[in-house]
DRENMAR-311404 format. One record per residue (C-alpha): residue number from 1; z, y, x; residue in one letter. Coordinates in pm, whole numbers. Layout:
// residues N
+-----+--------+--------+--------+------+
| pos |     zz |     yy |     xx | code |
+-----+--------+--------+--------+------+
| NUM |      Z |      Y |      X |    a |
...
+-----+--------+--------+--------+------+
This chain:
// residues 414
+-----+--------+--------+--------+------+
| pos |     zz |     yy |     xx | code |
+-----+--------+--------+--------+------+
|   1 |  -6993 |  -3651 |   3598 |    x |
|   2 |  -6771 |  -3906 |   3783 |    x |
|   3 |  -6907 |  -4140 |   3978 |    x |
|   4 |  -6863 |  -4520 |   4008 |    x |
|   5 |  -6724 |  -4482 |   4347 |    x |
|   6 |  -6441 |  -4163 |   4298 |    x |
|   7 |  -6324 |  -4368 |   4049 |    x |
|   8 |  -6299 |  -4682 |   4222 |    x |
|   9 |  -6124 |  -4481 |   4536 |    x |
|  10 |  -5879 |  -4336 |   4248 |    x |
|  11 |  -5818 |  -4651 |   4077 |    x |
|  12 |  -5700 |  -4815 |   4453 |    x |
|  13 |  -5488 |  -4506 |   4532 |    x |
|  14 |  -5304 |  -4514 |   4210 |    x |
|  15 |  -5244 |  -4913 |   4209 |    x |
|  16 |  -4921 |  -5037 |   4427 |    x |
|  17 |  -4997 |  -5104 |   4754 |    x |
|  18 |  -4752 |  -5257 |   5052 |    x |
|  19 |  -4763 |  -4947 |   5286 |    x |
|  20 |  -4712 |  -4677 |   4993 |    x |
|  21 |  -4505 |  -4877 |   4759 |    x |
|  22 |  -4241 |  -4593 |   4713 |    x |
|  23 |  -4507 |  -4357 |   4627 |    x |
|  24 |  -4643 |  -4608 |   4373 |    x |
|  25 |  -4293 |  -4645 |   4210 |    x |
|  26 |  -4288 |  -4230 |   4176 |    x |
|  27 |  -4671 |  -4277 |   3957 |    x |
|  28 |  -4454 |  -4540 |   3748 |    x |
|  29 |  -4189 |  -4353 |   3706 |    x |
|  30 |  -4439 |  -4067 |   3575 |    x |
|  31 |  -4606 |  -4309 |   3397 |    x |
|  32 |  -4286 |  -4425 |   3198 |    x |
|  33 |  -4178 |  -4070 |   3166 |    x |
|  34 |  -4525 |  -3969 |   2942 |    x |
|  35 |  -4476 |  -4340 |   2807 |    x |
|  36 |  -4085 |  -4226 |   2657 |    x |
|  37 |  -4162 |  -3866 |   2576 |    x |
|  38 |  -4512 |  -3978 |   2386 |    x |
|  39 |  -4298 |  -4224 |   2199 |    x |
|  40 |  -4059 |  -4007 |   2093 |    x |
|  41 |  -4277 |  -3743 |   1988 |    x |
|  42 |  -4504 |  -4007 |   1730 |    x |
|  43 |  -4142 |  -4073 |   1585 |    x |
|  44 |  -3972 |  -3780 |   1558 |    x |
|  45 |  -4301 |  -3611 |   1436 |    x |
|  46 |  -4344 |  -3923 |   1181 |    x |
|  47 |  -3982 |  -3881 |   1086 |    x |
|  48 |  -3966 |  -3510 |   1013 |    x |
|  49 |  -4290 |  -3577 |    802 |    x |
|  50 |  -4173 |  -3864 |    643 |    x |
|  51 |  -3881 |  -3661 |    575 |    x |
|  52 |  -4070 |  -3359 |    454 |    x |
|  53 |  -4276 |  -3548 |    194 |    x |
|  54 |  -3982 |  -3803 |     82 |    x |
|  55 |  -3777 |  -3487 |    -40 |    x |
|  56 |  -4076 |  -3256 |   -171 |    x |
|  57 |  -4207 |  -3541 |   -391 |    x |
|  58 |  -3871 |  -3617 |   -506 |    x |
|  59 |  -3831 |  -3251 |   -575 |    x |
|  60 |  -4136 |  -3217 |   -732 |    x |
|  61 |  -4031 |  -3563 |   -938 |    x |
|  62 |  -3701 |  -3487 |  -1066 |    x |
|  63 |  -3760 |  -3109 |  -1128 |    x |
|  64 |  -4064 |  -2866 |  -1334 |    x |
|  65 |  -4288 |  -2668 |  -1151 |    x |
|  66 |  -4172 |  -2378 |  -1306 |    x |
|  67 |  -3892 |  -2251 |  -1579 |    x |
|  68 |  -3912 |  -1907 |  -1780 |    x |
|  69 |  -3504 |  -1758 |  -1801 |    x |
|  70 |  -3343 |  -1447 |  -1911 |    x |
|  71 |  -3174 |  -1187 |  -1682 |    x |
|  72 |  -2797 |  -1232 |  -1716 |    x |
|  73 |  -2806 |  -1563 |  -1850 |    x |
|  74 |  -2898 |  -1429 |  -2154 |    x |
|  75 |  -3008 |  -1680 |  -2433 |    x |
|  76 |  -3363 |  -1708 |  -2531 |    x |
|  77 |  -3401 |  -1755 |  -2904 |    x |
|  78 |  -3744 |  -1729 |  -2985 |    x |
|  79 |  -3843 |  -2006 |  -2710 |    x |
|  80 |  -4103 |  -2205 |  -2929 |    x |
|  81 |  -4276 |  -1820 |  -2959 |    x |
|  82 |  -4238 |  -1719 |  -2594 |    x |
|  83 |  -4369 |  -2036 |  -2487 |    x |
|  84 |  -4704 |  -2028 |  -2746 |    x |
|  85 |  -4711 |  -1685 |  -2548 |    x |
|  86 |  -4706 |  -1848 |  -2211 |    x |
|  87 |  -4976 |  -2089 |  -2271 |    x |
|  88 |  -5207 |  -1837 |  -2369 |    x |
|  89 |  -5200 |  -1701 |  -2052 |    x |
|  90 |  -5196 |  -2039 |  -1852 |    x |
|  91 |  -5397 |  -2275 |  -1899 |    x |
|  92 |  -5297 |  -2531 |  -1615 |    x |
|  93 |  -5006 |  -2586 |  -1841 |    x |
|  94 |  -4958 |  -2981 |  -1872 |    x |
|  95 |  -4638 |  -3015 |  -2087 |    x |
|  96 |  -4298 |  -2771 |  -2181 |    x |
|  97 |  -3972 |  -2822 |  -2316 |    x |
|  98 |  -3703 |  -2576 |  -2377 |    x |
|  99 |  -3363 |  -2650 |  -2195 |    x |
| 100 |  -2976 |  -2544 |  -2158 |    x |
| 101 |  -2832 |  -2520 |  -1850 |    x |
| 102 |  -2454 |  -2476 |  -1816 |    x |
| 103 |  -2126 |  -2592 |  -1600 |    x |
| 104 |  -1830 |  -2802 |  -1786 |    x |
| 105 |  -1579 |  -2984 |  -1728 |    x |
| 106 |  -1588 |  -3353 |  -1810 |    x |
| 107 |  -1278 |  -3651 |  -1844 |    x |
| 108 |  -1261 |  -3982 |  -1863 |    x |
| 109 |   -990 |  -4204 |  -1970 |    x |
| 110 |   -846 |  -4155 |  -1568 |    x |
| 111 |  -1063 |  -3856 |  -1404 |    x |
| 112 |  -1113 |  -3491 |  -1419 |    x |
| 113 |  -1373 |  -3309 |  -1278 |    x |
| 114 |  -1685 |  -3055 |  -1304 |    x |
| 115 |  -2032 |  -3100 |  -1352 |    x |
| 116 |  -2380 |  -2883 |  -1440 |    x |
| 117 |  -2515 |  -2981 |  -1787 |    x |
| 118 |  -2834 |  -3000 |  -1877 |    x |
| 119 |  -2931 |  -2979 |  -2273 |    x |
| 120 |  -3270 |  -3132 |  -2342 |    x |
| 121 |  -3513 |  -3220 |  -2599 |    x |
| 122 |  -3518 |  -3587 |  -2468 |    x |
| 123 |  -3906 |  -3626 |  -2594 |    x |
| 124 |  -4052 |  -3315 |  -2458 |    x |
| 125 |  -3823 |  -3367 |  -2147 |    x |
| 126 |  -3960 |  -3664 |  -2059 |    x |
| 127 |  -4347 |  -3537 |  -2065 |    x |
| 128 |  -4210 |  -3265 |  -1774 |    x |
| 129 |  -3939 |  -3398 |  -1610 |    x |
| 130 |  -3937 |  -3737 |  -1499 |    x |
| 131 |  -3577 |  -3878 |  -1544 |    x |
| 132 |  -3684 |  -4174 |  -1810 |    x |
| 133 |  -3807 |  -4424 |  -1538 |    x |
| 134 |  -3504 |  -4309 |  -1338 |    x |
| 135 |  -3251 |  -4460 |  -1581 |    x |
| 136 |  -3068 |  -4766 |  -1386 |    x |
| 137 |  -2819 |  -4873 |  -1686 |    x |
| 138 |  -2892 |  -4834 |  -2074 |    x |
| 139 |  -3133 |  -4628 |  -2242 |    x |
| 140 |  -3250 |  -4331 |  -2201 |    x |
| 141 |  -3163 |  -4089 |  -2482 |    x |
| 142 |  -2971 |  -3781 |  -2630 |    x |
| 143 |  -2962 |  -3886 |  -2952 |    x |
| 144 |  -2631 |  -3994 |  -3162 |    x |
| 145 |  -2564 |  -4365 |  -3178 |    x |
| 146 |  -2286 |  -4598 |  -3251 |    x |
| 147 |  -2007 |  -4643 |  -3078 |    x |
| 148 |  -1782 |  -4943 |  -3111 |    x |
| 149 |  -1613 |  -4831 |  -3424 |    x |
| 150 |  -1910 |  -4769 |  -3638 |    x |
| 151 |  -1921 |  -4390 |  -3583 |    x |
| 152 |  -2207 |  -4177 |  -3481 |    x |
| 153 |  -2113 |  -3994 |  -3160 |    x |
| 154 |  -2370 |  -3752 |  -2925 |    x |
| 155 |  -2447 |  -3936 |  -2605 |    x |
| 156 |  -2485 |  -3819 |  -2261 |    x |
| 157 |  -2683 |  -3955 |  -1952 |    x |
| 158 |  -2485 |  -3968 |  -1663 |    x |
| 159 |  -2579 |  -3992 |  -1249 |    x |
| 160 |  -2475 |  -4328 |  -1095 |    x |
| 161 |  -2258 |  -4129 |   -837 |    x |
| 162 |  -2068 |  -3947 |  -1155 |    x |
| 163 |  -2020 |  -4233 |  -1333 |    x |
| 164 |  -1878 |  -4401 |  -1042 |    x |
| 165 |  -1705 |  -4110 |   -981 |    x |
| 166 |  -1531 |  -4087 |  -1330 |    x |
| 167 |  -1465 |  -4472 |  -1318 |    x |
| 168 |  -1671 |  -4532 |  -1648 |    x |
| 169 |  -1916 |  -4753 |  -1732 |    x |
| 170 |  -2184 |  -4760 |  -2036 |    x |
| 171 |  -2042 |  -4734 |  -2390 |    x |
| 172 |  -1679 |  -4579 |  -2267 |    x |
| 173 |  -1624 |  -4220 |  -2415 |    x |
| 174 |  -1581 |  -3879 |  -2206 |    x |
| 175 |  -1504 |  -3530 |  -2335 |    x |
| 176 |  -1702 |  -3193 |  -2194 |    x |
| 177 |  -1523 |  -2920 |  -2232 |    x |
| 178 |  -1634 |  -2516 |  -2200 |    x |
| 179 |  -1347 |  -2273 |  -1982 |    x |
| 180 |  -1160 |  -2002 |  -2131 |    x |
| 181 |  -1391 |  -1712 |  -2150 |    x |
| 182 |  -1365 |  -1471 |  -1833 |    x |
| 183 |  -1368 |  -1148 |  -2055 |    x |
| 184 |  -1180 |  -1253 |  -2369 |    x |
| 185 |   -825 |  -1437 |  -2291 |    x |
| 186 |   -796 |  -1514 |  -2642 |    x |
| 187 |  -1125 |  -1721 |  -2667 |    x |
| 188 |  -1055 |  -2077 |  -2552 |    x |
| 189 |  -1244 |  -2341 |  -2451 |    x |
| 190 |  -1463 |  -2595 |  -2658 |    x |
| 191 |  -1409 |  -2989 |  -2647 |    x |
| 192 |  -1649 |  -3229 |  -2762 |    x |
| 193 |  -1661 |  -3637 |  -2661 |    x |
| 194 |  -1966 |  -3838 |  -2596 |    x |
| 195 |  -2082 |  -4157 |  -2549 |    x |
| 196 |  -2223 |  -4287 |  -2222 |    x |
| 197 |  -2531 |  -4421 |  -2332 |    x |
| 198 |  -2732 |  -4417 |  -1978 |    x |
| 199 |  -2694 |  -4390 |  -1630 |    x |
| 200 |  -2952 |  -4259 |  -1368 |    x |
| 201 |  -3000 |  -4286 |  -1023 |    x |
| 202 |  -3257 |  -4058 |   -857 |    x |
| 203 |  -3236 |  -4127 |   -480 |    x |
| 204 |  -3084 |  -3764 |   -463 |    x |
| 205 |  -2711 |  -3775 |   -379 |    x |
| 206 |  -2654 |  -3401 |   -521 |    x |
| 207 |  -2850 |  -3481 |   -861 |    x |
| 208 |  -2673 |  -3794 |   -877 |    x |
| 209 |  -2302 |  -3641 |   -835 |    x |
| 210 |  -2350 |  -3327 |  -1041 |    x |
| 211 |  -2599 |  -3406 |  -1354 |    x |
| 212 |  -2547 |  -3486 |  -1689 |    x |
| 213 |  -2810 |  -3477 |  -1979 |    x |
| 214 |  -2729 |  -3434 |  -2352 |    x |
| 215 |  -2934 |  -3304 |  -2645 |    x |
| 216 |  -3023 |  -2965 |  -2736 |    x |
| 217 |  -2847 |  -2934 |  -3049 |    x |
| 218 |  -2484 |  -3070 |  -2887 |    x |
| 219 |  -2531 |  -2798 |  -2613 |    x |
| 220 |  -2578 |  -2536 |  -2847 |    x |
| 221 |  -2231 |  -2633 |  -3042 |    x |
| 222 |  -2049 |  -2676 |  -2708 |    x |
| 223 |  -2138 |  -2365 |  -2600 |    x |
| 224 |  -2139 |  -2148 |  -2906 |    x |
| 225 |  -2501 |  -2000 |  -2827 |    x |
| 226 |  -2630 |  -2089 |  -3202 |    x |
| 227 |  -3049 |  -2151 |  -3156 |    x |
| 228 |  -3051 |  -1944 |  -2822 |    x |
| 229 |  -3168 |  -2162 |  -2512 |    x |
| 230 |  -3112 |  -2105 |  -2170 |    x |
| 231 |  -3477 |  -2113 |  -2071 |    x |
| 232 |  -3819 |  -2342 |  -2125 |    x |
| 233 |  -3934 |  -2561 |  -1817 |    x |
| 234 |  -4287 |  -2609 |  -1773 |    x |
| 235 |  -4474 |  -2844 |  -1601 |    x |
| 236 |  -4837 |  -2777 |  -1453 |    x |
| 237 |  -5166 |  -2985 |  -1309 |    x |
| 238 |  -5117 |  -2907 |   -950 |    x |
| 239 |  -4756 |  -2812 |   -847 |    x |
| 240 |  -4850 |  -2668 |   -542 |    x |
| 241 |  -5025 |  -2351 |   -751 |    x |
| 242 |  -4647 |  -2330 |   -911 |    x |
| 243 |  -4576 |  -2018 |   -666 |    x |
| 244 |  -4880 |  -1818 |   -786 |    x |
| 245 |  -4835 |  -1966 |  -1195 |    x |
| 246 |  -4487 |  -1872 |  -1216 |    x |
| 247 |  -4558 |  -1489 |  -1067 |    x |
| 248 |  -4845 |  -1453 |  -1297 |    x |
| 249 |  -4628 |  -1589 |  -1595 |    x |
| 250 |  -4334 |  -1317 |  -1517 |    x |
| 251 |  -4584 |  -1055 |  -1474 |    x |
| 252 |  -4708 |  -1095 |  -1819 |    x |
| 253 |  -4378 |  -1151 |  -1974 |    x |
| 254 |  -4232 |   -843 |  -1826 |    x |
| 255 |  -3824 |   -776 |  -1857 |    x |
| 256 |  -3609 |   -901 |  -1983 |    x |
| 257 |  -3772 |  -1281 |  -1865 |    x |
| 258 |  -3848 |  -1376 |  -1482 |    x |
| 259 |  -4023 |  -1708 |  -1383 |    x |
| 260 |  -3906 |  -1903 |  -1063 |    x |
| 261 |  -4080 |  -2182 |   -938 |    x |
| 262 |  -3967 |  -2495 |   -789 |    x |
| 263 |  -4083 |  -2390 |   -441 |    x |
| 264 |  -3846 |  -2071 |   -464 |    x |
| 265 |  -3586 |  -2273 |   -570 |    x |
| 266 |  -3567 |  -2467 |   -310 |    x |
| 267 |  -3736 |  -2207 |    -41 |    x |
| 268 |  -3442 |  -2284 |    264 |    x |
| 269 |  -3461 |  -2640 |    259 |    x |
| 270 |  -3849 |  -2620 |    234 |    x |
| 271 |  -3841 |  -2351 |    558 |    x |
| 272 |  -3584 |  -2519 |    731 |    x |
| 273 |  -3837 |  -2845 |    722 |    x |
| 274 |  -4155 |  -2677 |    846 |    x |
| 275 |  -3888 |  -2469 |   1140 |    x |
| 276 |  -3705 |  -2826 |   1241 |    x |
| 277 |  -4078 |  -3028 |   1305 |    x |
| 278 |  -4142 |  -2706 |   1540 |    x |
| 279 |  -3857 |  -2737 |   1721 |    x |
| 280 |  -3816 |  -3122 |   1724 |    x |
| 281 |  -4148 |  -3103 |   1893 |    x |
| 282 |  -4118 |  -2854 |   2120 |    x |
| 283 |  -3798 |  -3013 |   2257 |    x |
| 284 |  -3937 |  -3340 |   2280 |    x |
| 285 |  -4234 |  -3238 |   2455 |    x |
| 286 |  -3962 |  -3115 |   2758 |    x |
| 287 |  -3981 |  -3538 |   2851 |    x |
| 288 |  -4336 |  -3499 |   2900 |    x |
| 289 |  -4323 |  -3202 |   3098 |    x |
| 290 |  -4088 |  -3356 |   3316 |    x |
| 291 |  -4284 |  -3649 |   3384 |    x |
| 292 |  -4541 |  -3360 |   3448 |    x |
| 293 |  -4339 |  -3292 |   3708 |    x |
| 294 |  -4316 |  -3637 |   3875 |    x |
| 295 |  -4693 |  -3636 |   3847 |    x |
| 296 |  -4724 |  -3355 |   4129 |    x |
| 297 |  -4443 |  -3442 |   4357 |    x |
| 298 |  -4660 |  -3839 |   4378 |    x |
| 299 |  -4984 |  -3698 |   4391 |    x |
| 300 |  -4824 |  -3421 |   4704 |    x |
| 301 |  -4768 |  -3747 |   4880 |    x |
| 302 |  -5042 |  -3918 |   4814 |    x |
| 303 |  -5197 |  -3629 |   4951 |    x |
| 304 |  -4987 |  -3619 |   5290 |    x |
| 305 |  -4987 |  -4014 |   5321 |    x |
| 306 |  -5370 |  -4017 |   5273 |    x |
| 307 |  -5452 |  -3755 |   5500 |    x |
| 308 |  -5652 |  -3965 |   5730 |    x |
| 309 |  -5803 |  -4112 |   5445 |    x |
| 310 |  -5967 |  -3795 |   5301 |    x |
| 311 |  -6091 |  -3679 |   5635 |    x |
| 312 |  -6287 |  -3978 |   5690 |    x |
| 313 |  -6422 |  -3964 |   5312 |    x |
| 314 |  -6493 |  -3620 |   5366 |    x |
| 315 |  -6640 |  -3716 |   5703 |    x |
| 316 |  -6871 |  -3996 |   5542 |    x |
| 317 |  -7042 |  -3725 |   5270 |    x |
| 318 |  -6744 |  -3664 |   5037 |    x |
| 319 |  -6771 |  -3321 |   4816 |    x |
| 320 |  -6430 |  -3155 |   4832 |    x |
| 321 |  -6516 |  -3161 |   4442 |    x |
| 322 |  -6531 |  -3553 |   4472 |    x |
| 323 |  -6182 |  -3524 |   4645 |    x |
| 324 |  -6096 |  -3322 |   4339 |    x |
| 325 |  -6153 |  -3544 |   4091 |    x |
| 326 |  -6009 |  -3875 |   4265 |    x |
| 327 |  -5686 |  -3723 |   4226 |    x |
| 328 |  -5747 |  -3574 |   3898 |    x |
| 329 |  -5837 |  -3912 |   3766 |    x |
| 330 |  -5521 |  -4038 |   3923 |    x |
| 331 |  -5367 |  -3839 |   3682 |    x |
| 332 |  -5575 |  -3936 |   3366 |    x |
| 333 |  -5517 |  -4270 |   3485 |    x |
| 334 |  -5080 |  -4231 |   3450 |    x |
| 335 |  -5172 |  -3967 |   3128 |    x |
| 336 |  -5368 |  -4225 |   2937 |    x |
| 337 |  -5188 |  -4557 |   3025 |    x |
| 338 |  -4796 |  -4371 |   2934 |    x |
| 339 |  -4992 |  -4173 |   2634 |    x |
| 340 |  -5130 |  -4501 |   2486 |    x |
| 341 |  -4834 |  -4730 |   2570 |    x |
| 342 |  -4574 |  -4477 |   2442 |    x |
| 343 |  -4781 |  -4380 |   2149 |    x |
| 344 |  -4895 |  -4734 |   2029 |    x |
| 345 |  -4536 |  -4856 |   2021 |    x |
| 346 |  -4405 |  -4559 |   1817 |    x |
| 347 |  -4749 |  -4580 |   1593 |    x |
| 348 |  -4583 |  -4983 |   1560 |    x |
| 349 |  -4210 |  -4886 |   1527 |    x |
| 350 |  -4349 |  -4643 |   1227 |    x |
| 351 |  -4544 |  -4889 |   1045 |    x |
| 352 |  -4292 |  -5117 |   1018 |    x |
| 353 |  -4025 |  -4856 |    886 |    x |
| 354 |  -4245 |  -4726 |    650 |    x |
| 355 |  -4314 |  -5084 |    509 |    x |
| 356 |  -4057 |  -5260 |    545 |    x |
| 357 |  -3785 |  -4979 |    528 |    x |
| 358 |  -3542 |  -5139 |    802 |    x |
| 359 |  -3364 |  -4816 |    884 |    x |
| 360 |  -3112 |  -4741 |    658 |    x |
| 361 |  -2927 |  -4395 |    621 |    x |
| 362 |  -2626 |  -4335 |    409 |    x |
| 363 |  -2780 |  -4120 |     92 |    x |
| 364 |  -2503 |  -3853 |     61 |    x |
| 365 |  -2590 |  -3699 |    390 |    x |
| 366 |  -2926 |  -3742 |    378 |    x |
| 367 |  -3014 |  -3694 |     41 |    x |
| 368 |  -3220 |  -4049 |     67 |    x |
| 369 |  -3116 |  -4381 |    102 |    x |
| 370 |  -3372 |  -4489 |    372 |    x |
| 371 |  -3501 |  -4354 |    679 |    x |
| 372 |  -3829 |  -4155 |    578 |    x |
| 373 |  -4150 |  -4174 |    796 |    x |
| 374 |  -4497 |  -4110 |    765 |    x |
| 375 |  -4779 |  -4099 |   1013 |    x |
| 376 |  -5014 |  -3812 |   1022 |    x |
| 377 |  -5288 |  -3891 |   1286 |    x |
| 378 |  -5377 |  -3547 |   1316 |    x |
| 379 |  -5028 |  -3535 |   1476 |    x |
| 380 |  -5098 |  -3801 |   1716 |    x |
| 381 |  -5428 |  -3684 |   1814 |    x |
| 382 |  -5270 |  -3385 |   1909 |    x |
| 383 |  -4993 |  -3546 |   2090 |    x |
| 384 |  -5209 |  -3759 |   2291 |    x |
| 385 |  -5451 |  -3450 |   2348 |    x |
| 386 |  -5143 |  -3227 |   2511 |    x |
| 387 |  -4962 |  -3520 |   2684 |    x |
| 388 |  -5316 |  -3597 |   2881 |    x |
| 389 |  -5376 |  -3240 |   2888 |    x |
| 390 |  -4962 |  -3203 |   3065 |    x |
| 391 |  -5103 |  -3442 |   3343 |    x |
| 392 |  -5426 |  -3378 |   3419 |    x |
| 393 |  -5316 |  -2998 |   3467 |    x |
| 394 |  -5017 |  -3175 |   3680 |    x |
| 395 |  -5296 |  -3279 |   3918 |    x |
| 396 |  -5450 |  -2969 |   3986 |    x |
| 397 |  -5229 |  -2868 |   4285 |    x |
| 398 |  -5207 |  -3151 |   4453 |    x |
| 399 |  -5595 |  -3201 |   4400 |    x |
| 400 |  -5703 |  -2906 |   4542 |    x |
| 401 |  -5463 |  -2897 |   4817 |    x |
| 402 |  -5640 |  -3249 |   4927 |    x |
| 403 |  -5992 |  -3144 |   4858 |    x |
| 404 |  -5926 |  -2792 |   5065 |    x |
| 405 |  -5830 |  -3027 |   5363 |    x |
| 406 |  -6069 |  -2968 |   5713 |    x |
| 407 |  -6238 |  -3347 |   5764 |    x |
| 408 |  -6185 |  -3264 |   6144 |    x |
| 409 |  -5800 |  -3200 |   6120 |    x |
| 410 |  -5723 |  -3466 |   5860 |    x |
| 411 |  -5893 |  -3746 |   6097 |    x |
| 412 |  -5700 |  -3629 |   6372 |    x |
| 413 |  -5349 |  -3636 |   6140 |    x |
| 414 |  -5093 |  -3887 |   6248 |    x |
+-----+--------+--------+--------+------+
């Protein structure tokens, strides 16, 4: 226990005072040192989490847990079977829809360029993958409609980037066209033009720039695969069980089929998160240590500039264990207030970034348009825990240095 008096005698040694006013300055300077690195610790932690959980949900949003393909691209044509065959042997199943996955090249009436296609059934789509409420301009659809001069023409969905990209806007025409074939020089490509009935905008600068939706049966003719699909996307009731679901699923299909789940898909950017909030951390935490640092060198001359001091405590019925806690609290005392200070104004600066979104970031570098944060107070529990921890065990030197002083000498010290 600490009594009422070691902690009045540490409270007086820690405050400025005229004749150790430098010394005092050194405990601030600590003080602000744990104040800066706490800070920056609750918002870089905040940050990488916010970051962390802006791009899995998006993930999880724009993608399915888990698609069944064929080795070597092969395509699947008994998909309404194989999936009947799936289901069977999950359960947490929620919705399916089989899909075509292929890269064309697309013009406009002034650009040429590249893009990843993605034939869908745009009903059963829309129950796994959740690109409807993404739509920014026009409808969403894959269905034929008419274009200006009374015709029925496929349509195709379109990212905002793309379409600003290809300088089109909704209703204008584009052609996709298939490339010679690799192994047969005498097999051209296929053409076929579409109208642009919507345009999405996911948040996601690469889904944005590269996608383009059109129906299942318009793939098929483009690509010359008759009923065959590339594979069937599924999605499930908890997507964090997609890892486990999609190795069971492959097991029981067995060759030529293998399941990959959305996890796996994106396994380096999910590792690279978990690695960077690690290191981000353990940099940071290099401030703190520093003002660690500080802590000893003030509380070393505390010690020598209160010699005289302690011998006539020790003299009057001090413990050399009271000694050792006066200066231990002194370090609690510069812990706590630069722990508190630093980590309520980054717990502030968070909250109002998460609300009010004030930081901006520029989307095709960072994938988001926004900069992501999100507090986790198990994170700042455990930030305030070590950064008190960093001082107190800063004060253990210089504490029992002053409590091992002889009363006799230290009276006698000039």
């Amino acid at each position: 226990m600490i009594s009422k008096l070691e902690f009045q005698i540490a409270w007086r040694y820690t405050r400025a005072q005229r004749k150790s006013l430098f010394v005092s300055m050194i405990s601030l300077f600590s003080m602000m040192g744990v104040c800066v690195g706490t800070f920056a610790l609750v918002v870089a932690l905040a940050a990488t989490n916010g970051f962390e959980h802006e791009v899995t949900r998006q993930m999880i949003d724009k993608d399915s847990h888990f698609e069944v393909l064929s080795y070597h691209n092969a395509p699947i044509s008994n998909a309404d079977s194989l999936d009947q065959a799936i289901r069977t042997v999950t359960p947490e199943v929620v919705a399916s829809s089989p899909f075509i996955l292929y890269k064309v090249g697309i013009s406009s009436k002034s650009v040429n360029d590249g893009i990843v296609i993605y034939g869908i059934d745009g009903t059963r789509s829309s129950q796994v993958v959740n690109l409807k409420d993404k739509v920014k301009w026009g409808t969403y659809t894959v269905d034929s409609i008419l274009d200006t001069t009374g015709k029925f023409r496929p349509t195709i969905m379109l990212g905002s980037v793309l379409a600003s990209r290809l300088k089109i806007i909704l209703g204008d025409k584009i052609v996709l066209q298939t490339f010679q074939s690799p192994d047969d020089a005498s097999v051209g490509g296929k053409m076929m033009q579409f109208v642009v009935a919507g345009v999405f905008e996911t948040g996601m600068y690469e889904y944005d720039a590269n996608l383009g939706y059109i129906g299942i049966p318009e793939a098929q003719a483009l690509l010359g695969i008759g009923t065959g699909v590339s594979g069937i996307q599924f999605k499930i009731d908890d997507p964090w069980k997609s890892e486990s679901i999609a190795k069971r699923v492959e097991n029981s299909l067995g060759y030529p089929f293998y399941a990959t789940d959305w996890k796996s898909k994106n396994g380096t950017l999910l590792k690279w998160m978990n690695y960077e909030k690690f290191i981000v951390a353990g940099i940071i935490m290099l401030i703190i240590l520093v003002a660690a640092f500080n802590i000893i060198s003030s509380l070393i001359m505390v010690v020598l500039q209160k010699t005289r001091e302690i011998g006539i405590l020790r003299s009057m019925g001090f413990s050399s264990k009271s000694i050792l806690k006066v200066f231990m609290l002194m370090g609690s005392f510069i812990g706590v207030a630069g722990t508190l200070v630093g980590g309520s104004a980054g717990i502030l600066l968070c909250v109002i970034q998460e609300r009010w979104q004030v930081i901006k970031l520029p989307a095709d570098v960072y994938m988001i348009p926004y900069f992501p944060v999100q507090i986790q107070w198990l994170d700042v529990i455990i930030i305030f825990a070590i950064g008190n921890i960093l001082c107190i065990a800063a004060t253990l030197l210089p504490a029992w240095k002053a409590s091992r002083l002889d009363p006799v000498g230290a009276i006698r010290h000039e």
